[in-house]
C-alpha positions in Angstrom: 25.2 -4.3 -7.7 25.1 -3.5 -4.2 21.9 -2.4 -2.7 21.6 0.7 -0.6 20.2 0.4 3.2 16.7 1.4 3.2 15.6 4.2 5.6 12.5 2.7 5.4 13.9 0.2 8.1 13.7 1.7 12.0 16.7 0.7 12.7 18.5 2.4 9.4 16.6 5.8 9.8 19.0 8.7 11.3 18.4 9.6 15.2 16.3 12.5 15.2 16.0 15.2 17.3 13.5 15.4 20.3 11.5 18.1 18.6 11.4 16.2 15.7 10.6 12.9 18.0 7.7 14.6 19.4 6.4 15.9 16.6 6.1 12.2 15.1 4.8 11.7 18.4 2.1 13.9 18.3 0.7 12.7 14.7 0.7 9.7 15.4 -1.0 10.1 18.6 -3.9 11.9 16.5 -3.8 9.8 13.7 -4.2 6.7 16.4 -7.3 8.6 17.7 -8.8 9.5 14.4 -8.8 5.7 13.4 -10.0 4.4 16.9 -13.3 7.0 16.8 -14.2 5.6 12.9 -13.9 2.6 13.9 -16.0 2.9 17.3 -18.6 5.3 15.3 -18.0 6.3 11.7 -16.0 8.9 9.6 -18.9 11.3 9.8 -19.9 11.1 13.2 -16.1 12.0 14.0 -15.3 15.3 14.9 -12.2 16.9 15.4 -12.9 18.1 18.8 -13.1 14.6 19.3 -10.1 13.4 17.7 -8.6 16.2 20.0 -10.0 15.4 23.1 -9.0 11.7 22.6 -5.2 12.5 21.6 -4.8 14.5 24.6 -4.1 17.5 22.6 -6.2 20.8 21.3 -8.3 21.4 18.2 -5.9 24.3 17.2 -3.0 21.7 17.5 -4.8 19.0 15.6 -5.4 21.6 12.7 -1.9 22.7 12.7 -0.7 19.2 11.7 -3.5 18.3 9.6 -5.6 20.8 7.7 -8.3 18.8 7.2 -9.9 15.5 9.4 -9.4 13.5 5.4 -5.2 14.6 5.8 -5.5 12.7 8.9 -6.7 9.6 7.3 -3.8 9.8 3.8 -1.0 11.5 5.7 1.6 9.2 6.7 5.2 9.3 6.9 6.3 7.3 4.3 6.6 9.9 1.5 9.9 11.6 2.0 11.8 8.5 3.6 10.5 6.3 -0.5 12.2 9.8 -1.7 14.9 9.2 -0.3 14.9 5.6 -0.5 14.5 6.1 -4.4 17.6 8.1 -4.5 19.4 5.8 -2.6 19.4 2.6 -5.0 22.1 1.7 -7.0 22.5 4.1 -10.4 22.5 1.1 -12.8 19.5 -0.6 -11.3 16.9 -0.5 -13.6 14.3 2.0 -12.7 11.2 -0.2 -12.3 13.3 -2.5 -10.0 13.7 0.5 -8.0 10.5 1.6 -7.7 9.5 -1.7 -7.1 11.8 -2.3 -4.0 10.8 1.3 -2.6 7.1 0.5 -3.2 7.2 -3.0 -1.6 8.9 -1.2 1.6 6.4 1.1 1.8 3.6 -1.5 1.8 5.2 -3.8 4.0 5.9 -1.0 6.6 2.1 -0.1 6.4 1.0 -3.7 7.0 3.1 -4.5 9.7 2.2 -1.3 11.8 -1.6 -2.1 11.7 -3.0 -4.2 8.4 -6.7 -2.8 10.0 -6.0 0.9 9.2 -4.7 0.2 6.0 -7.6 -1.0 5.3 -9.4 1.1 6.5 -7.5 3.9 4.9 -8.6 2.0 1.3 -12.0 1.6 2.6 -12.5 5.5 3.3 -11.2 7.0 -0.4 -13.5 4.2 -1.7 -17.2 5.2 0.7 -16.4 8.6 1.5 -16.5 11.2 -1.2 -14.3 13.9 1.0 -11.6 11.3 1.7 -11.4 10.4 -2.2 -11.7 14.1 -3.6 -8.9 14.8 -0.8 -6.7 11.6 -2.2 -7.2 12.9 -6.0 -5.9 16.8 -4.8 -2.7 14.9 -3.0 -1.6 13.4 -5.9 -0.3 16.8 -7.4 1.7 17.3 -4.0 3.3 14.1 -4.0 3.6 14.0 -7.5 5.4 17.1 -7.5 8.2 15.2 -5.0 8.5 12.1 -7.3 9.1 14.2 -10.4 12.0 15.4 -8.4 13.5 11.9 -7.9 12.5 10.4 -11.5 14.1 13.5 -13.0 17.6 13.0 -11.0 18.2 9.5 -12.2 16.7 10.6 -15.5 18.6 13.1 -16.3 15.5 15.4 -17.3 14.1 18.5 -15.9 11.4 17.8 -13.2 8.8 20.5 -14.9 9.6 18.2 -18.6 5.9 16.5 -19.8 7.4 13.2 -20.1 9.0 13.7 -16.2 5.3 14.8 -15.6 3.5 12.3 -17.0 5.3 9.5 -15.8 4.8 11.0 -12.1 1.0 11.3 -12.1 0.7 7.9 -13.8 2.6 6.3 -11.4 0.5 8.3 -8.4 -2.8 7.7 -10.2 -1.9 4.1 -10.7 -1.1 3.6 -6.4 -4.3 5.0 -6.1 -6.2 3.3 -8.5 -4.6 0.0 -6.9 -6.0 1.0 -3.0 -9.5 1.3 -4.4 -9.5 -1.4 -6.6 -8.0 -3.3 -3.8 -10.7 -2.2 -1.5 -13.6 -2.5 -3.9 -12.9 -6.1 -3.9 -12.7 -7.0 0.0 -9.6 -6.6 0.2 -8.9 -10.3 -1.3 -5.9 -10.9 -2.5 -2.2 -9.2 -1.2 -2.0 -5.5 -1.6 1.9 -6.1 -3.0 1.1 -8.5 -5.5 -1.8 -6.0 -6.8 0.9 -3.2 -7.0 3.6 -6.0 -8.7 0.3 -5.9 -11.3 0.5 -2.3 -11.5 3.7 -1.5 -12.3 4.0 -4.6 -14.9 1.4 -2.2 -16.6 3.2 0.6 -16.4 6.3 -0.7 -17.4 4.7 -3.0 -20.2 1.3 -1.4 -21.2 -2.1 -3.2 -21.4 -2.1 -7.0 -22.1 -2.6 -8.5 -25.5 -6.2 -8.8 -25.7 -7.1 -12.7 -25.0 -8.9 -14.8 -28.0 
């Protein structure tokens, strides 16, 4: 079984564009500001005028790539690349092993870029009751794309219950996993937490201990 290359890796991902370059670009030049004003003074204290004036761009651009200040805290860009990652492993390969590998990625890629936003990122859905009602109203949006890739190696219809369930207990679970993870300080490594999570998914709850 050969596996495929990830686009999760920089050096694998297609060349883009310079539209699409700056674009990328501009996110993460307001996401970058978003997490530096938090940190210097608090989630509510931070405005978006700030977050504009600090990224060197104007409110009206900040709103037209984030809707809302929370967006700017759960949107990254690691969505459509585990898509396509996900689509990209071998046909036999059992589907947990597959969303293993793409969740792993995902997590390593977050860690290396900056392990203090990450947690930070936990640490917001968990104190902040926008951030967390905002992480609960993504998880139909993102679920809607992983349906899409469960149901191709499936061979179901992405709108079927069981291609629905699945999807939303899979998202639920990631997001159950950040909080608990952030709940507890942050002890213990965030992949081996999610190696925990999908054991339950794939194997249900433990046998009750005597």
């Amino acid at each position: 079984m050969t596996a495929a290359r990830s686009p999760l890796s920089p050096a694998d991902r297609p060349q883009l564009g310079l539209r699409e370059r700056k674009k990328i670009k501009t996110r993460e030049a307001i996401r970058t500001a978003t997490y530096a004003l938090i940190k210097e003074q608090g989630y509510d204290a931070t405005t978006i005028e700030q977050i504009a004036e600090r990224a060197e761009v104007s409110p009206s651009t900040v709103f037209r790539y984030f809707p809302t200040k929370e967006d700017i805290v759960l949107t990254d860009e690691y969505d459509p690349l585990m898509l396509e990652e996900l689509r990209n492993r071998p046909v036999d390969e059992p589907w947990m092993d597959s969303l293993r590998h793409v969740m792993r990625i995902a997590i390593q890629g977050n860690m290396a870029e900056d392990p203090d936003v990450a947690r930070m990122r936990a640490h917001l859905g968990v104190q902040i009751p926008a951030v967390r009602a905002r992480m609960v109203e993504s998880m139909s949006e993102t679920s809607r794309m992983v349906r899409e890739a469960i149901a191709e190696r499936a061979g179901l219809s992405p709108d079927s219950l069981e291609v629905r369930v699945f999807a939303m207990s899979l998202i639920g679970g990631l997001m159950e996993v950040s909080m608990y993870w952030a709940e507890n300080d942050f002890e213990g490594e965030l992949s081996d937490h999610l190696d925990h999570a999908l054991d339950v998914l794939e194997h249900g709850l433990p046998a009750k201990k005597s």
